[in-house]
Structure formats: structure tokens, C-alpha cells
TIMAR-224000 format. One record per atom (N, C-alpha, C): residue in one letter; chain; atom name; x, y, z. Coordinates in nm, 4 decimals. Layout:
BEGIN
{code = A, unit = A, site = CA, u = X, v = Y, w = Z};
...
This chain:
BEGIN
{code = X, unit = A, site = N, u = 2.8791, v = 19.4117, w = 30.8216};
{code = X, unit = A, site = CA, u = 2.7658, v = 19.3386, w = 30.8757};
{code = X, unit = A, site = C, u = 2.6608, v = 19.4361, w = 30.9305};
{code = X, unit = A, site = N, u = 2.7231, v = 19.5274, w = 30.9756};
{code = X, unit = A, site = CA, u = 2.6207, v = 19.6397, w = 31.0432};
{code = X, unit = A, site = C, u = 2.5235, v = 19.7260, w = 30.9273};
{code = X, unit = A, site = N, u = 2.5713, v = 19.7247, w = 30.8178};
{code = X, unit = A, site = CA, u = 2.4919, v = 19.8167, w = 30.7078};
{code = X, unit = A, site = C, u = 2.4143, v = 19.6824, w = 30.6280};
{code = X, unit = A, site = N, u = 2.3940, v = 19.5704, w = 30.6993};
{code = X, unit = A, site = CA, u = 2.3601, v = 19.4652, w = 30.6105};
{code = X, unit = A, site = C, u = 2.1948, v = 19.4935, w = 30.7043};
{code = X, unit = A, site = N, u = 2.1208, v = 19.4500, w = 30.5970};
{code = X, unit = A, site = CA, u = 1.9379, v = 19.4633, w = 30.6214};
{code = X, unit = A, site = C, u = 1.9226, v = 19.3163, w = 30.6948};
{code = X, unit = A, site = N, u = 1.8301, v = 19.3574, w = 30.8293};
{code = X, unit = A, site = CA, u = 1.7674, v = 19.2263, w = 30.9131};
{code = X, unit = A, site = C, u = 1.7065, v = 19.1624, w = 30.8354};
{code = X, unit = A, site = N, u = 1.7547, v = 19.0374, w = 30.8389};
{code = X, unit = A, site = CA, u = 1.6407, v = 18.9191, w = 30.8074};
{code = X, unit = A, site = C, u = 1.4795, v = 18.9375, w = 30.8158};
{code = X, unit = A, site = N, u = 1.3997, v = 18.8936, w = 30.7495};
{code = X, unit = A, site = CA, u = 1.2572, v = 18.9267, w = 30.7780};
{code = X, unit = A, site = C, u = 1.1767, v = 18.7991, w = 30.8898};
{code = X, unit = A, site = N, u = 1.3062, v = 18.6666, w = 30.8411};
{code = X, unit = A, site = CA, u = 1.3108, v = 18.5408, w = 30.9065};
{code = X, unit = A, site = C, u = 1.3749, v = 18.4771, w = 30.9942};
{code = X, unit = A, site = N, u = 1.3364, v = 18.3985, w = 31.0614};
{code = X, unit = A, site = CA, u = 1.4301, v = 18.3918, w = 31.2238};
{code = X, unit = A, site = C, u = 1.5210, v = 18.2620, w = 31.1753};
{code = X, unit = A, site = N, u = 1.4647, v = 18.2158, w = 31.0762};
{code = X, unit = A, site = CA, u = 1.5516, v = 18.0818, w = 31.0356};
{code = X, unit = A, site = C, u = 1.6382, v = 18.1566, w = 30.9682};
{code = X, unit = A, site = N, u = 1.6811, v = 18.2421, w = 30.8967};
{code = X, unit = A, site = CA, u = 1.7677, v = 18.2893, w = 30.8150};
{code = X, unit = A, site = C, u = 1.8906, v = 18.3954, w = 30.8960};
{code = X, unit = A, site = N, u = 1.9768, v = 18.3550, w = 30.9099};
{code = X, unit = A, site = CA, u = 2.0743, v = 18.4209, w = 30.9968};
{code = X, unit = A, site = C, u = 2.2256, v = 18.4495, w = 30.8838};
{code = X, unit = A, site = N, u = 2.2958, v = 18.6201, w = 30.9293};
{code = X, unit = A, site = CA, u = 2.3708, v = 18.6347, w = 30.8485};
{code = X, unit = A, site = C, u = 2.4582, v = 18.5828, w = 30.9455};
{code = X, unit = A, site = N, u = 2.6304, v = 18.5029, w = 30.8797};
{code = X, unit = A, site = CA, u = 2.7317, v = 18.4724, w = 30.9381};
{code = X, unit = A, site = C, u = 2.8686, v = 18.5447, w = 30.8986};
{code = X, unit = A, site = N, u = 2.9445, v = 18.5853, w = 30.9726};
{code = X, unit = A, site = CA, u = 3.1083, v = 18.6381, w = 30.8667};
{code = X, unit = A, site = C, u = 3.1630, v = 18.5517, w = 30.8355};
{code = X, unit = A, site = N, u = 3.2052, v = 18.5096, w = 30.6897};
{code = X, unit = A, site = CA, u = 3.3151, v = 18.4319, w = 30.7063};
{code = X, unit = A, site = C, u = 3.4602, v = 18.4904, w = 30.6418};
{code = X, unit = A, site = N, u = 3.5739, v = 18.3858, w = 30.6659};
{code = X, unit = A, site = CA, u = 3.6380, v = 18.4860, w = 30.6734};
{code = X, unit = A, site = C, u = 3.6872, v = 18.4035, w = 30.5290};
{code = X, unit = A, site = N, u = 3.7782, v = 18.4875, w = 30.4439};
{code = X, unit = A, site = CA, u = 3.8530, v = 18.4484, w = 30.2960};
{code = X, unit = A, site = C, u = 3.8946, v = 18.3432, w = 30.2769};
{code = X, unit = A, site = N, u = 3.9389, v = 18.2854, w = 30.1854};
{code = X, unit = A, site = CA, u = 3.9939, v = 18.1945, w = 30.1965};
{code = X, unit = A, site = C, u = 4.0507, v = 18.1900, w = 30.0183};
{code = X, unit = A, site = N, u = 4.1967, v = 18.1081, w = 29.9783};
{code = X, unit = A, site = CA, u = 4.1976, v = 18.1164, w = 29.8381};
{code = X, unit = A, site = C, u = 4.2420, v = 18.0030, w = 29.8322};
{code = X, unit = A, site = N, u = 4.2391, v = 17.9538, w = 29.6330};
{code = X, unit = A, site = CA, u = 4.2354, v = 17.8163, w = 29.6454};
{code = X, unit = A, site = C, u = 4.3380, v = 17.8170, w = 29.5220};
{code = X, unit = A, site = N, u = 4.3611, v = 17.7218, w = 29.4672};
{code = X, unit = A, site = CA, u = 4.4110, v = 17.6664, w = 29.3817};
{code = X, unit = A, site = C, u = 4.3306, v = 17.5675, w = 29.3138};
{code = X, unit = A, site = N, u = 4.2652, v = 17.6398, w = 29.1870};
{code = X, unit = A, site = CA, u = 4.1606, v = 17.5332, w = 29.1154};
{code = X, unit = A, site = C, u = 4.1797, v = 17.5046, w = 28.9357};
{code = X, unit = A, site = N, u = 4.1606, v = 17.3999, w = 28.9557};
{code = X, unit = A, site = CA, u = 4.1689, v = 17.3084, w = 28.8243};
{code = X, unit = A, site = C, u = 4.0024, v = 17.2756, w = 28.7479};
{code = X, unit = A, site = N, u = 4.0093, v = 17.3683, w = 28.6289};
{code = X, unit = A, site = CA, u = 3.8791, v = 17.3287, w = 28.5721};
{code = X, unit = A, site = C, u = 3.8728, v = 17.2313, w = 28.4547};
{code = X, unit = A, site = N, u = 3.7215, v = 17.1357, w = 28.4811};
{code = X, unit = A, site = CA, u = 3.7948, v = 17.0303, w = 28.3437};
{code = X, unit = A, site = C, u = 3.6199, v = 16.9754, w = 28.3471};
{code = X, unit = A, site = N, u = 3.6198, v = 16.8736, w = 28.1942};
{code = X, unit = A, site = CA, u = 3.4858, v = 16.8123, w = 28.1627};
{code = X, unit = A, site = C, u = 3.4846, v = 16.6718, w = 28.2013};
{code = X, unit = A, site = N, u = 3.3462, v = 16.5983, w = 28.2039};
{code = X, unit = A, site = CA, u = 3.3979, v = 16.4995, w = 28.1804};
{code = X, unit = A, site = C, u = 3.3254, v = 16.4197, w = 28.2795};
{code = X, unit = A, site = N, u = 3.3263, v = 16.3103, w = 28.3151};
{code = X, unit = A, site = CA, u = 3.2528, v = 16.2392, w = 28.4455};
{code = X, unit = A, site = C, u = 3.3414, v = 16.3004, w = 28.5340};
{code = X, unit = A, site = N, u = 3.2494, v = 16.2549, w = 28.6528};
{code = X, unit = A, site = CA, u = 3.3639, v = 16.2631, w = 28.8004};
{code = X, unit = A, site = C, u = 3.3827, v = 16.1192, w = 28.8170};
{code = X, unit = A, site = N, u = 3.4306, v = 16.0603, w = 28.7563};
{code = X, unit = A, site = CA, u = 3.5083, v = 15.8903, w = 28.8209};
{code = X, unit = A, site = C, u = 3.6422, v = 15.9653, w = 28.9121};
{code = X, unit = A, site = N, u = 3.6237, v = 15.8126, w = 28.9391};
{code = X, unit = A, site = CA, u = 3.7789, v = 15.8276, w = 29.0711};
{code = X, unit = A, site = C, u = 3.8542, v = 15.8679, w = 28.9632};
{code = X, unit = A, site = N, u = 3.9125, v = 15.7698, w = 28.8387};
{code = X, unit = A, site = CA, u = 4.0021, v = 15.8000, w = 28.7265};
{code = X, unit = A, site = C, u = 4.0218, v = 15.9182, w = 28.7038};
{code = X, unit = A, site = N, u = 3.9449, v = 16.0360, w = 28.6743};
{code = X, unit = A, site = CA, u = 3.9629, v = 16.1455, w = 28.6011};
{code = X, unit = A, site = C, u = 3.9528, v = 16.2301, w = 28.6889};
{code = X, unit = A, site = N, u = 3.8850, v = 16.2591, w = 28.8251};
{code = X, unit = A, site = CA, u = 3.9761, v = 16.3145, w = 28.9709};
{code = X, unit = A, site = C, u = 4.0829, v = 16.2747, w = 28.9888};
{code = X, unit = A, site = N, u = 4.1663, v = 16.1994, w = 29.0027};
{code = X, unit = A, site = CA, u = 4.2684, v = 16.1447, w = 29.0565};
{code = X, unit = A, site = C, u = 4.3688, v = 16.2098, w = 28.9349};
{code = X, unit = A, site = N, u = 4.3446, v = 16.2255, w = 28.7892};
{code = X, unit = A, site = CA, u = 4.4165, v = 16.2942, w = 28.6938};
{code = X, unit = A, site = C, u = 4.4530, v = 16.4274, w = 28.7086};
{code = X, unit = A, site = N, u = 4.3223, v = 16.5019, w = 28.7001};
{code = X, unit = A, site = CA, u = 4.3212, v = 16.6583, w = 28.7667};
{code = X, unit = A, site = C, u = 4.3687, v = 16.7079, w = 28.8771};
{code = X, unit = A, site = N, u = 4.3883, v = 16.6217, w = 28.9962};
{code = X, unit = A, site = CA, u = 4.4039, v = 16.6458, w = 29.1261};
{code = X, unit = A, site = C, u = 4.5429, v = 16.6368, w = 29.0863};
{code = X, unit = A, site = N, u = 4.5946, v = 16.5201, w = 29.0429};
{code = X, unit = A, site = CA, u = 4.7544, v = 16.5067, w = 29.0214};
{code = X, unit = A, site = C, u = 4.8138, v = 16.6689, w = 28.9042};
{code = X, unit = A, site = N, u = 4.7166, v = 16.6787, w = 28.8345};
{code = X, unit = A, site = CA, u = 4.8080, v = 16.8034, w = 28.7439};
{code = X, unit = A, site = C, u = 4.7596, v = 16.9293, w = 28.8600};
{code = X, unit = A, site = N, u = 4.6516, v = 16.9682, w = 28.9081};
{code = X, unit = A, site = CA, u = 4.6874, v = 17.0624, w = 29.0169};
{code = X, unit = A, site = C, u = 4.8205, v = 17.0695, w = 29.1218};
{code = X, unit = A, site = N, u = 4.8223, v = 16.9518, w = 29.1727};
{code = X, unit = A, site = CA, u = 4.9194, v = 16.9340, w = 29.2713};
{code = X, unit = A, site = C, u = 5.0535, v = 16.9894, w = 29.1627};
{code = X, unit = A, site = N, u = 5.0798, v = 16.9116, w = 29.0957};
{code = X, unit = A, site = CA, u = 5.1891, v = 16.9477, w = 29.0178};
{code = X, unit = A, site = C, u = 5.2413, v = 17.1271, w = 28.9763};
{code = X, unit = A, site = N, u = 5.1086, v = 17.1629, w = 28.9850};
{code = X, unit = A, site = CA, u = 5.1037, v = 17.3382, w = 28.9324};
{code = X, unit = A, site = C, u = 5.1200, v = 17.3729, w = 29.0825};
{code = X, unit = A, site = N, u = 5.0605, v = 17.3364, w = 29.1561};
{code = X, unit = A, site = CA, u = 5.1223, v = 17.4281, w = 29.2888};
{code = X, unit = A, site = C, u = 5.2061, v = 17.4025, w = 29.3527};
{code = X, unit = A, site = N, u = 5.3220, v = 17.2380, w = 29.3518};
{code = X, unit = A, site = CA, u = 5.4764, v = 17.2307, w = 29.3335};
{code = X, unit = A, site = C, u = 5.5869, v = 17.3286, w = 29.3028};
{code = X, unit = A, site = N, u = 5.5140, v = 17.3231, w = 29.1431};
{code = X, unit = A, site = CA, u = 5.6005, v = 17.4416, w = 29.0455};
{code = X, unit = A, site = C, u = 5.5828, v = 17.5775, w = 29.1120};
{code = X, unit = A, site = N, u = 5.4799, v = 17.6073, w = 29.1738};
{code = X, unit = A, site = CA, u = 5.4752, v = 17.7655, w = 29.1965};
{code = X, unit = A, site = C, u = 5.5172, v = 17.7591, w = 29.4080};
{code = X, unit = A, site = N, u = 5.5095, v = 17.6652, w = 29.4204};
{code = X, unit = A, site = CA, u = 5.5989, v = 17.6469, w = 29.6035};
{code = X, unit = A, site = C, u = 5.5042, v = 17.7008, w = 29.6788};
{code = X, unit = A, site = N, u = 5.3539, v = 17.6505, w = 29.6315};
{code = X, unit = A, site = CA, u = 5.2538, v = 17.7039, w = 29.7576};
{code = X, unit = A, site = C, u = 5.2192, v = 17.6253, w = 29.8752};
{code = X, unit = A, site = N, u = 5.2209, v = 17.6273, w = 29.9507};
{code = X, unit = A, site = CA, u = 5.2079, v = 17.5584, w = 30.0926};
{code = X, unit = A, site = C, u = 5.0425, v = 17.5200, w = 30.0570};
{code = X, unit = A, site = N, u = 4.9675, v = 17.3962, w = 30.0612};
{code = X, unit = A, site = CA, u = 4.8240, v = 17.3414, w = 30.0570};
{code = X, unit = A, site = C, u = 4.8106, v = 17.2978, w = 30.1977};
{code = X, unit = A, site = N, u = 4.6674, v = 17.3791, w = 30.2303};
{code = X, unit = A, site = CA, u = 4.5832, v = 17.3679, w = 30.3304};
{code = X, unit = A, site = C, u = 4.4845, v = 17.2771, w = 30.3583};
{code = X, unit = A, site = N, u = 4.4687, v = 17.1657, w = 30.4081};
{code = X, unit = A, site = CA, u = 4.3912, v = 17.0997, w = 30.4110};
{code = X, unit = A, site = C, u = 4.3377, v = 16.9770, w = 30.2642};
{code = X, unit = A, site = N, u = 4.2474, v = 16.9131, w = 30.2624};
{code = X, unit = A, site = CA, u = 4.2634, v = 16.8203, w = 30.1153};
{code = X, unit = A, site = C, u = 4.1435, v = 16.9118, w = 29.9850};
{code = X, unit = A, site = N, u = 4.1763, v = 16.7804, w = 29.9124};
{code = X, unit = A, site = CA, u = 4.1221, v = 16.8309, w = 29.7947};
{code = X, unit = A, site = C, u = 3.9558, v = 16.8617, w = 29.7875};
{code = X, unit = A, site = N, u = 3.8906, v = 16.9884, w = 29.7683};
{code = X, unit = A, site = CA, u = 3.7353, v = 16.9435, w = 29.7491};
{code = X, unit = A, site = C, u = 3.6656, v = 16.9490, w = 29.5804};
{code = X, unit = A, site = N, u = 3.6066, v = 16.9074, w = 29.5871};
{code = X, unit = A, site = CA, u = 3.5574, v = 16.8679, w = 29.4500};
{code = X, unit = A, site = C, u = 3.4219, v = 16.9712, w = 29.4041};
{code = X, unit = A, site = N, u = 3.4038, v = 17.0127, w = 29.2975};
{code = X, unit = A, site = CA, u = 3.2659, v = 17.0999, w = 29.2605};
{code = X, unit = A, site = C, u = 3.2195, v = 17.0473, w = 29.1309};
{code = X, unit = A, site = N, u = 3.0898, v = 16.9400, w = 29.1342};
{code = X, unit = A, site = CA, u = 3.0234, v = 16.9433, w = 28.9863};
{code = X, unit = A, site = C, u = 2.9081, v = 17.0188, w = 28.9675};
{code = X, unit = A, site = N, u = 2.9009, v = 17.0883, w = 28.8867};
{code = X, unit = A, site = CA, u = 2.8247, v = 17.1851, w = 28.8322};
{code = X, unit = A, site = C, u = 2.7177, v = 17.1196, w = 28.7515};
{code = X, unit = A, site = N, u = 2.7262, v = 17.0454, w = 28.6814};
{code = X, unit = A, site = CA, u = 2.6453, v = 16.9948, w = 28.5634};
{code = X, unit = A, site = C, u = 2.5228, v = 16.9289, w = 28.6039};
{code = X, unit = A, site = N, u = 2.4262, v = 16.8842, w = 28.6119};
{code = X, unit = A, site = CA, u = 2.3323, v = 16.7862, w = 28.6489};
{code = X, unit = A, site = C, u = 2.4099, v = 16.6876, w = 28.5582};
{code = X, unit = A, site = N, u = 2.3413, v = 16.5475, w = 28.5981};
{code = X, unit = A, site = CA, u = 2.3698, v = 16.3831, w = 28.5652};
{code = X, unit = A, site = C, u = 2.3544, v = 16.3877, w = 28.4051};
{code = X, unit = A, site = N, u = 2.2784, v = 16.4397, w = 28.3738};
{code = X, unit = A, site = CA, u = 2.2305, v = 16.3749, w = 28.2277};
{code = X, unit = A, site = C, u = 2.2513, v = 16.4512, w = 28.1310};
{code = X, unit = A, site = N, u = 2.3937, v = 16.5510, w = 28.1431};
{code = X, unit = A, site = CA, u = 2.4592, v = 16.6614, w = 28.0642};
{code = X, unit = A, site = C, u = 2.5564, v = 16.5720, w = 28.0293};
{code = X, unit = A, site = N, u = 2.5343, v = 16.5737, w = 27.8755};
{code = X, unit = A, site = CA, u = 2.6833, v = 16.4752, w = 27.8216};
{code = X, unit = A, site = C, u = 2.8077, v = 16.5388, w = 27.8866};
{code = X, unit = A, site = N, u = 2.8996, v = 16.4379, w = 27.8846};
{code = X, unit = A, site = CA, u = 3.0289, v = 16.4564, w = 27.9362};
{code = X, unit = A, site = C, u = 3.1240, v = 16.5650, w = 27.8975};
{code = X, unit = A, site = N, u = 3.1290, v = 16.5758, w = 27.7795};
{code = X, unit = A, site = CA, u = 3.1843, v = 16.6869, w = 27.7530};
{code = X, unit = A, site = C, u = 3.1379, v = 16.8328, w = 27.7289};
{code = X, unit = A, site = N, u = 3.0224, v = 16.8361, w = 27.8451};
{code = X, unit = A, site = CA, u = 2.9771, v = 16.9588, w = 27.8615};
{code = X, unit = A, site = C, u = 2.9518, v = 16.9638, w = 27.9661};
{code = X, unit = A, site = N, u = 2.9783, v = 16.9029, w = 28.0762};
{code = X, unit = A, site = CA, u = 2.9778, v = 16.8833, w = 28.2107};
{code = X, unit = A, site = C, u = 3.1155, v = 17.0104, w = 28.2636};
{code = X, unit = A, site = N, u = 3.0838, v = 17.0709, w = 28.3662};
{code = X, unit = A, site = CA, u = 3.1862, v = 17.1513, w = 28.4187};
{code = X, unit = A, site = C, u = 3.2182, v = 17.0604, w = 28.5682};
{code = X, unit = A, site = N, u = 3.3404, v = 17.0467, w = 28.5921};
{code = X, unit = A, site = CA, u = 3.3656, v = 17.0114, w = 28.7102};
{code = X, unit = A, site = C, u = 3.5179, v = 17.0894, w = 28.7224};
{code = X, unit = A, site = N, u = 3.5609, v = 17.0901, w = 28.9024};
{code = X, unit = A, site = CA, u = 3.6486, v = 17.1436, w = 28.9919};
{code = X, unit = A, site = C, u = 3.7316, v = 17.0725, w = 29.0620};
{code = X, unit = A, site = N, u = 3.8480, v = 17.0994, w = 29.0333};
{code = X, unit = A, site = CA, u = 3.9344, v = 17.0363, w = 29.2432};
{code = X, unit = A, site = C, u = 3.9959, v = 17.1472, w = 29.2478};
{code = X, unit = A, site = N, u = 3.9810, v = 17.1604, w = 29.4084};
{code = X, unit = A, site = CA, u = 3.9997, v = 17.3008, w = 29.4599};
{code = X, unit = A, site = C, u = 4.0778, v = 17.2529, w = 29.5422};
{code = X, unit = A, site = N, u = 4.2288, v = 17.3432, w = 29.5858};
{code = X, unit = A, site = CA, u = 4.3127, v = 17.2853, w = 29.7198};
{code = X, unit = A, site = C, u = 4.3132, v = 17.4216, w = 29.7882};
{code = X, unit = A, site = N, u = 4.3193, v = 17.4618, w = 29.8746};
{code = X, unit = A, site = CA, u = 4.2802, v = 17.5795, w = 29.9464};
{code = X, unit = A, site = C, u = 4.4640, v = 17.5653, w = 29.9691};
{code = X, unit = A, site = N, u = 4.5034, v = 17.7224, w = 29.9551};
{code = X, unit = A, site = CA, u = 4.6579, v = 17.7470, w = 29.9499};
{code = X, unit = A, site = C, u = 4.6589, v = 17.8535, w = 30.0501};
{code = X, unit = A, site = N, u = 4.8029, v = 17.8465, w = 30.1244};
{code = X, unit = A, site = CA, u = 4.8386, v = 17.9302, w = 30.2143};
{code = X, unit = A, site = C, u = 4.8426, v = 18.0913, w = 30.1280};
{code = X, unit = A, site = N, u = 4.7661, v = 18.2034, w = 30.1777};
{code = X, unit = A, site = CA, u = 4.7428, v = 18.3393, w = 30.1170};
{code = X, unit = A, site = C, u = 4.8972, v = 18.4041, w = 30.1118};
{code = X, unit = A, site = N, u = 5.0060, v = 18.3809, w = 30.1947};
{code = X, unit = A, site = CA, u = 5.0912, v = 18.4671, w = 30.1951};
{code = X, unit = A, site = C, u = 5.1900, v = 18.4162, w = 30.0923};
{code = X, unit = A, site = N, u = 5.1442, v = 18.3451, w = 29.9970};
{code = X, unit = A, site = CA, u = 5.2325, v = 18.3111, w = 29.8636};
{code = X, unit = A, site = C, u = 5.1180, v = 18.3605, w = 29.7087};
{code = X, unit = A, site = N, u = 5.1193, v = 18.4965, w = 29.6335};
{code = X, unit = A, site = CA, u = 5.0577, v = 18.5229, w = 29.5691};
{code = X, unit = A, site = C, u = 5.0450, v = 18.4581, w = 29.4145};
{code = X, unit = A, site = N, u = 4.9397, v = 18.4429, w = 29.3999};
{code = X, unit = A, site = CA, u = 4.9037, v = 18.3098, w = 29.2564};
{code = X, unit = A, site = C, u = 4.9545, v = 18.4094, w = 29.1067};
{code = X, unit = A, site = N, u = 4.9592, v = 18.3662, w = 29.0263};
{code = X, unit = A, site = CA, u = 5.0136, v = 18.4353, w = 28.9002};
{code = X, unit = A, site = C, u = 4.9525, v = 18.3539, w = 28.7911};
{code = X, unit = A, site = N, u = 4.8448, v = 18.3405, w = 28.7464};
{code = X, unit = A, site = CA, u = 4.8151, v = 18.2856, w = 28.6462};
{code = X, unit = A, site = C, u = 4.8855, v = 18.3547, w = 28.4995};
């Protein structure tokens, strides 16, 4: 933070934050409840199989604007996982 350059703006403030890792599932498609509720269930299932402790709930990331057909839409569910169990894709 100390070798980081002052703001030129008083509205613009740097913050630390601190790490964090997740467990994420990438897929196309609308975001309906239906097809979250699919993805969320095969994540959960992958981090069962691998015995990671999940932090808090599921958050969601769509990438695409509205009027990107569906199967070129990028979307996310992310479960934020306890760090002291290492991921192995």
C-alpha cells in the first residue's frame, strides 16, 4: 500500500482487502432460478467430493449483457471455501 501512488481524488480511496478463494462453476445460458439451482447443485456436489468446508452462500456473476443469445452468455456460482483445504483441478 505504501509504494501505491496517491489518488489525485478525494472521492477515490485505496482499501486492503484481504484474499479470499472460491469454488466456481462456469456455464451458459439464462440465469433462471432453474438453471442456478442446477449449477449450484453440481458445484456443491464437486466440493462434497473434494471435503471443502463452504463459507458463507452462493454468489452469482453474469457477464453477458441481456440481449446476448443464451448460449453465449457467460455466467458463475461462486461458494467461497475454507483456504486451508487446497483445490486440485
Amino acid at each position: 500500500m505504501e509504494s501505491l501512488p496517491q489518488p489525485n481524488n478525494d472521492r477515490v480511496r485505496l482499501t486492503k482487502i484481504l484474499s479470499k478463494k472460491f469454488a466456481v462453476i462456469k456455464f451458459s445460458g439464462t440465469n433462471s432460478n432453474e438453471n442456478l439451482a442446477e449449477h449450484e447443485k453440481q458445484l456443491m456436489s464437486y466440493i462434497e467430493a473434494k471435503q471443502f468446508k463452504i463459507i458463507g452462500s452462493p454468489q452469482y456473476a453474469f457477464y453477458s449483457p441481456p440481449w446476448s443469445l443464451p448460449f453465449m452468455r457467460r455466467n458463475e456460482v461462486m461458494l467461497e471455501i475454507n483456504k486451508q483445504k487446497e483445490i486440485l483441478l
